[in-house]
C-alpha positions in Angstrom: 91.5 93.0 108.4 93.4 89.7 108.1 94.6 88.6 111.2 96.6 85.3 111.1 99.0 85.0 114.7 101.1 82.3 112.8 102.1 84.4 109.7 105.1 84.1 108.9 107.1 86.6 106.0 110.3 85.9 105.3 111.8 89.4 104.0 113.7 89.5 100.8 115.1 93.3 101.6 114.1 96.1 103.9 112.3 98.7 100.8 111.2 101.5 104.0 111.1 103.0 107.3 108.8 105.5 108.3 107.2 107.3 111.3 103.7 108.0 111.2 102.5 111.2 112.3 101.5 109.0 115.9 104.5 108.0 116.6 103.9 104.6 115.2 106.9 103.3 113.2 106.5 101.5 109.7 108.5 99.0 107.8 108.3 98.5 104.5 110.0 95.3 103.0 109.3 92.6 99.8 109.4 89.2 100.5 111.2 86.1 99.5 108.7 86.1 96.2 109.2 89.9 95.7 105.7 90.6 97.2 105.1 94.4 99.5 104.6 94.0 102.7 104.5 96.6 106.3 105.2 95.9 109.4 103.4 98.6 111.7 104.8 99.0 115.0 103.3 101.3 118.2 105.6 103.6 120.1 105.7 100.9 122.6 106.3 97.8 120.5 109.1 100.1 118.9 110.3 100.1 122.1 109.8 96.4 123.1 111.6 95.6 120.3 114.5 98.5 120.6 115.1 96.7 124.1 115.1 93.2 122.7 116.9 93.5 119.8 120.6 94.0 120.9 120.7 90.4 122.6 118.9 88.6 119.8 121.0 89.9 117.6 123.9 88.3 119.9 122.3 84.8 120.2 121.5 85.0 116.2 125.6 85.8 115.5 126.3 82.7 118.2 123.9 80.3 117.0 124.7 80.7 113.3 128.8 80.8 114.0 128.6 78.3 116.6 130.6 80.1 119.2 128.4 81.4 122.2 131.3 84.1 122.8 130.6 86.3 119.8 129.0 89.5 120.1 127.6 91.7 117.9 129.9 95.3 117.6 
């Protein structure tokens, strides 16, 4: 298995979301080229990441507008 901690995929549009029979979650996208890709997640990164997203979501909306009082609704 390929294992490269610097990949980087920049996602064209999100193609699936699935749950695996674990509890793992899976997302399917195609990137900027149009190539497959998956993104599998443990419970506990989907977690991680449930917990994280709401205030990068924030700083994303501030940093791209330029106004650090936007928030995401």
């Amino acid at each position: 298995m390929y294992s490269d901690p610097m990949m980087q995929i920049d996602t064209g549009a999100l193609t699936t979301c699935e749950v695996a029979a674990d509890g793992a979650v899976s997302l399917g996208f195609v990137d900027s080229a149009g190539n497959p890709a998956t993104l599998r997640l443990s419970l506990n990164q989907v977690g991680t990441l449930v917990m994280t997203l709401p205030g990068l979501l924030d700083k994303a909306l501030q940093r791209r507008y330029g106004d650090g009082s936007l928030r995401y609704a």
